[in-house]
C-alpha angles and dihedrals in degrees: 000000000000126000126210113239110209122193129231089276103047099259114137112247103180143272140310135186132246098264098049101033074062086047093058089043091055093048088047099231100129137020133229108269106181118006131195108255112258107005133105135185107209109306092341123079114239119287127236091154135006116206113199116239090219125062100242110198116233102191087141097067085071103064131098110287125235107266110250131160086238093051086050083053097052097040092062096033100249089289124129122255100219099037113022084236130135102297116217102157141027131247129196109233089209094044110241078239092074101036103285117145148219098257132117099254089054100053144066146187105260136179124228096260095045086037092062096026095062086031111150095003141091112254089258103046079051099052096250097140102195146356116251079206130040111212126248146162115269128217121236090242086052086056092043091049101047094045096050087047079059105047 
C-alpha cells in the first residue's frame, strides 16, 4: 500500500510505502494527514497521507529532466507529431544518420506509419509539411505530474 507524502506546504511530493511512511511517524518527521477511519497501526492511526513537519525545499524538481524514449513519450502525450495520431515509438527530426542526436529538441513522439514513411529523411525531404508539437525540455515536476495523470 502507498502512502501520499505531502510537504510542509501541502504540495504533493510523491509515495512511500507502508513500512517507510511508519518509519517517518516514529522519527517523528511528518504527521499523519489523512487516516483511514477506524483503523490504527500501533499508536498511529492509519495513514492515507503524511504531511513533513519541516518544509523540505525541492529546487531540484525544476531542472531539466534526464532524456529517455519514455520521457519523449510523455512530453508530447503520447500523440504523433506528424499526425496527431496514437504515439508508440520516437523519431529524430534531423535522422542519427546525418548527425542528429538523442536530445529532446531533436525528438518526437511518432506513430509507426509516420514512423516508416519519413524513415531516413528530414520531415521536409519526406513531405511532412509541418509538427502538431514543437519539442521542448521537460522539467522533472512535468514528468512527475503526467505520469502520475496516467497512472
Amino acid at each position: 500500500m502507498s502512502v501520499l507524502v505531502l510537504n510542509a506546504s501541502f504540495e504533493p511530493l510523491g509515495g512511500v510505502d507502508f513500512k517507510q511512511a511508519m518509519r517517518m511517524l516514529f522519527r517523528q518527521v511528518a504527521v499523519v494527514h489523512e487516516a483511514v477511519d477506524g483503523r490504527t497501526a500501533g499508536p498511529y492511526p492509519f495513514p492515507k497521507s503524511l504531511r513533513l513537519v519541516r518544509y523540505v525545499r525541492t529546487a531540484w524538481l525544476y531542472s531539466p529532466a534526464r532524456f529517455s524514449r519514455r520521457g519523449v513519450l510523455m512530453r508530447d502525450r503520447y500523440t504523433c507529431a506528424f499526425c496527431n495520431g496514437y504515439a508508440s515509438t520516437i523519431d529524430h527530426i534531423r535522422p542519427r544518420s546525418r548527425g542528429g542526436t538523442n536530445t529532446w529538441l531533436n525528438t518526437v513522439a511518432c506513430c509507426t506509419t509516420c514512423n516508416g514513411e519519413k524513415a531516413d529523411r528530414t520531415p521536409f525531404e519526406a513531405g511532412m509539411k509541418r509538427l502538431y508539437c514543437t519539442p521542448w525540455v521537460p522539467r522533472l515536476i512535468d514528468l512527475r505530474e503526467w505520469e502520475a495523470a496516467v497512472a
